[in-house]
BALOBA-1460 file (C-alpha; in Angstrom, 3 decimals):
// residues 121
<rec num="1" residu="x" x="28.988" y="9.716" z="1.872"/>
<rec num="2" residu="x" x="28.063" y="7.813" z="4.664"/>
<rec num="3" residu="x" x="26.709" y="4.772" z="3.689"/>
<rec num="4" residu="x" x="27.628" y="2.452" z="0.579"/>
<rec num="5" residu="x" x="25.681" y="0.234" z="-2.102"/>
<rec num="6" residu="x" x="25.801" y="-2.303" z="-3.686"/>
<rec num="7" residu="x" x="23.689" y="-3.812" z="-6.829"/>
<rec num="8" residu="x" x="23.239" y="-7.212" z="-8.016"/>
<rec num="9" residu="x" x="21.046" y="-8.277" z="-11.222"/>
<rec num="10" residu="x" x="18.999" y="-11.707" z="-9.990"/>
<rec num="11" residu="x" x="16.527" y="-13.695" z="-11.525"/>
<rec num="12" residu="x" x="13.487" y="-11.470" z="-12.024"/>
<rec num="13" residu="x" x="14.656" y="-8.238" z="-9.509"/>
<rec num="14" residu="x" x="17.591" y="-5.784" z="-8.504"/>
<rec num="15" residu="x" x="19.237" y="-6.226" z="-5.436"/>
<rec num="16" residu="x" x="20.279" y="-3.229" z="-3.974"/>
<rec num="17" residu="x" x="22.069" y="-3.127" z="-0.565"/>
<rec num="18" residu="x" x="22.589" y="-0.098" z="1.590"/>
<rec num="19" residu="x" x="25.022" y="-0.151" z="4.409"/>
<rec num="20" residu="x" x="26.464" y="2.225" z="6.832"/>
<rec num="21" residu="x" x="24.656" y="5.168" z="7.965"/>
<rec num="22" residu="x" x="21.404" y="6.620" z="7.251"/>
<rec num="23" residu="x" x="22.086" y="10.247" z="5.086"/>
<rec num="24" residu="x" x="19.470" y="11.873" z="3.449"/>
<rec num="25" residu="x" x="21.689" y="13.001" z="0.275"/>
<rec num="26" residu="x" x="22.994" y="9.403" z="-0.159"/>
<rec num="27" residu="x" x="19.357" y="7.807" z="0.278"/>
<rec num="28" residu="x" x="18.766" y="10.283" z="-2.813"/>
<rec num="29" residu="x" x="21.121" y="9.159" z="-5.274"/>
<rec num="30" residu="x" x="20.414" y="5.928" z="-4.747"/>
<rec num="31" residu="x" x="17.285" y="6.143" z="-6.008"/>
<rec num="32" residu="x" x="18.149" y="7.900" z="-9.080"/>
<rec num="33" residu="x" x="20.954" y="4.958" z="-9.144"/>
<rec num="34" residu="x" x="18.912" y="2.238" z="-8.917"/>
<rec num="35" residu="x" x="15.940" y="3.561" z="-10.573"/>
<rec num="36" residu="x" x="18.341" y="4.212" z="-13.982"/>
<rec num="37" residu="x" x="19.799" y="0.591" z="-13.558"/>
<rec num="38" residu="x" x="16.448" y="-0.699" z="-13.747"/>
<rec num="39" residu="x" x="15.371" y="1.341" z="-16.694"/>
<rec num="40" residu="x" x="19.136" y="0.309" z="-18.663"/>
<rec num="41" residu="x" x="18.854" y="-3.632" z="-17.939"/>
<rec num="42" residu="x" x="14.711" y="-3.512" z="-18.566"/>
<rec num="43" residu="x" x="13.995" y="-4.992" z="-14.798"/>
<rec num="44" residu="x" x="11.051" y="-3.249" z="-13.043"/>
<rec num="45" residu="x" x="11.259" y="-5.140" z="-9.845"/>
<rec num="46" residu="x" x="13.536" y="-4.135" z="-7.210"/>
<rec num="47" residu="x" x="14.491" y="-4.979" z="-3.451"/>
<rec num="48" residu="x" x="16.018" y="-2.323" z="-1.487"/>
<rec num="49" residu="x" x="17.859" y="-3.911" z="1.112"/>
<rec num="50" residu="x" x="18.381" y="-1.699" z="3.848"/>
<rec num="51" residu="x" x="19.046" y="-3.849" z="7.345"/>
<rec num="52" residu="x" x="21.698" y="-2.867" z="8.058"/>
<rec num="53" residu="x" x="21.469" y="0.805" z="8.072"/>
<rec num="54" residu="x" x="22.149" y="2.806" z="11.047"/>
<rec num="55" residu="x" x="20.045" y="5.605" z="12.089"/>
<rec num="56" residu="x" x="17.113" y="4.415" z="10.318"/>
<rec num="57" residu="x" x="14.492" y="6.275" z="12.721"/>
<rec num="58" residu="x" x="14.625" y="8.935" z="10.147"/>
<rec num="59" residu="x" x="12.328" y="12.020" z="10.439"/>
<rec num="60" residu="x" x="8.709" y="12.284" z="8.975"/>
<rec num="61" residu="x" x="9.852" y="15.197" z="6.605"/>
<rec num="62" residu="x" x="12.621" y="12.938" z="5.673"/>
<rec num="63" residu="x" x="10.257" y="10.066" z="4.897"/>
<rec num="64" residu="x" x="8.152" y="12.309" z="2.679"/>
<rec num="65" residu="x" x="10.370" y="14.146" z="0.429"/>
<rec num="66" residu="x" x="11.799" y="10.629" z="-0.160"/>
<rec num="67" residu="x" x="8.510" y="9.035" z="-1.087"/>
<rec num="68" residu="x" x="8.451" y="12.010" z="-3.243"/>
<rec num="69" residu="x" x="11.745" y="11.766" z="-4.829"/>
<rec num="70" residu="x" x="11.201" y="7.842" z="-6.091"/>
<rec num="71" residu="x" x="8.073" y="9.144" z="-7.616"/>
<rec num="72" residu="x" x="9.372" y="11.659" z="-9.536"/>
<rec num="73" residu="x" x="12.267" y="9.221" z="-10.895"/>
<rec num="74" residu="x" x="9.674" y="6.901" z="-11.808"/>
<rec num="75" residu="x" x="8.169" y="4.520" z="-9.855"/>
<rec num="76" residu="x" x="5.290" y="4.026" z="-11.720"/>
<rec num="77" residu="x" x="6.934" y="1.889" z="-13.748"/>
<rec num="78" residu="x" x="8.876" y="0.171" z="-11.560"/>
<rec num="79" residu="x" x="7.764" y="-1.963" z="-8.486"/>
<rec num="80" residu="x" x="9.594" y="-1.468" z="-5.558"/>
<rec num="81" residu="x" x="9.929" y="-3.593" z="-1.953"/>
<rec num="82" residu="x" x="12.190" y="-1.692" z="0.555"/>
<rec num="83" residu="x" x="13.259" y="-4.114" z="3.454"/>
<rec num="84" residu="x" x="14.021" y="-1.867" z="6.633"/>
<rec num="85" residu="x" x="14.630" y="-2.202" z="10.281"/>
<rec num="86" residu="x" x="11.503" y="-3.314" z="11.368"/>
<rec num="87" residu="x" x="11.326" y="-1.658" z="14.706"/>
<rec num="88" residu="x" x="11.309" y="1.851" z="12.480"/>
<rec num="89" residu="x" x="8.720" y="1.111" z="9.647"/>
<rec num="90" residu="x" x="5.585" y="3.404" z="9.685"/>
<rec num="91" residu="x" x="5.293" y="2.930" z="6.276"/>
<rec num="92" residu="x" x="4.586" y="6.501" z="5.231"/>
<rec num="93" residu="x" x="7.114" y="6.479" z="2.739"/>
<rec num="94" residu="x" x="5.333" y="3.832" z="1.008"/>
<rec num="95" residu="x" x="1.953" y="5.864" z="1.135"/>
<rec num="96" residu="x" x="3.446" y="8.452" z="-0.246"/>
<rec num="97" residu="x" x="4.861" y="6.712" z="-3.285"/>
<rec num="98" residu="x" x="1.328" y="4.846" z="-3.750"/>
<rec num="99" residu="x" x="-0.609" y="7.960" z="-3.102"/>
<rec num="100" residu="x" x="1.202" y="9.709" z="-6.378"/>
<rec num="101" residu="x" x="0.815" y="5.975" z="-8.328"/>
<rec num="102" residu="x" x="3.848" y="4.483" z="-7.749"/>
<rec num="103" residu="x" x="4.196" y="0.830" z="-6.597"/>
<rec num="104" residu="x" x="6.090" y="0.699" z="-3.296"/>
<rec num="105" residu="x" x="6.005" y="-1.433" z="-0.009"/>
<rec num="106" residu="x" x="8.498" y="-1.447" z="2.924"/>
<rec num="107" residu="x" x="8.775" y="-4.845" z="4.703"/>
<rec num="108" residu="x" x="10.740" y="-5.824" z="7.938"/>
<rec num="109" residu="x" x="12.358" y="-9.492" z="6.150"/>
<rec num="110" residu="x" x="13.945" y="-9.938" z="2.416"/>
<rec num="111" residu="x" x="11.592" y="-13.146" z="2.268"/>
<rec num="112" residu="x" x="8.238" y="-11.743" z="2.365"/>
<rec num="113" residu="x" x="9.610" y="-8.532" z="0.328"/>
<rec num="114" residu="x" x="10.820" y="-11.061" z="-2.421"/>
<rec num="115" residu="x" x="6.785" y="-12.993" z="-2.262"/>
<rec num="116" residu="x" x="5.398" y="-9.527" z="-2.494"/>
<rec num="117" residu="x" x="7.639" y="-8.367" z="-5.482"/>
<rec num="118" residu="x" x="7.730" y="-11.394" z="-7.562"/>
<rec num="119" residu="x" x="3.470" y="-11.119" z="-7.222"/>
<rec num="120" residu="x" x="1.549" y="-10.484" z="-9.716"/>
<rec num="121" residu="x" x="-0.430" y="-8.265" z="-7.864"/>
């Protein structure tokens, strides 16, 4: 693995922290991770924290199969806000995962991740 994680349970969301390198296999199992954590403690709000990941100009291909991925683990049921490097959002993952019905946004700051999450919208 090149990257680790890291979950907290807070108020009304998961926090889930990524640090270390960008590796598509890790990015993977976290989502089955913190998709499962979500479904045992009953929370369907979660922040993906990912600042602080290196690397994070990943590949279109890359970006699809994992917009893919969290909708076949189940976003649909769970809202999520993914907080990335901001000079590298494009936001396709996102359009995948909303394109298939899932509830995903990627944002460049925790804060306005946390205001969109904790929406009702």
């Amino acid at each position: 693995m090149k990257s680790k994680h890291s979950i907290e349970i807070r108020d009304l969301y998961l926090y889930f922290k990524i640090v270390g390198e960008y590796d598509f296999s890790d990015f993977i199992s976290y989502m089955k991770i913190s998709l499962d954590k979500c479904e045992k403690e009953k929370i369907f709000k979660i922040i993906v924290d990912a600042l602080e990941v290196e690397h994070a100009n990943i590949s279109t291909m890359d970006r699809f199969k994992l917009g893919e991925e969290v909708v076949r683990l189940g976003s649909n049921k769970i809202k999520i806000a993914v907080v990335w490097p901001e000079k590298y959002i494009n936001r396709f993952t996102s359009t995948v995962v909303v394109n298939r019905g899932g509830f995903m946004e990627i944002f460049g700051n925790i804060d306005e991740a946390k205001k969109w999450l904790l929406s009702e919208i």
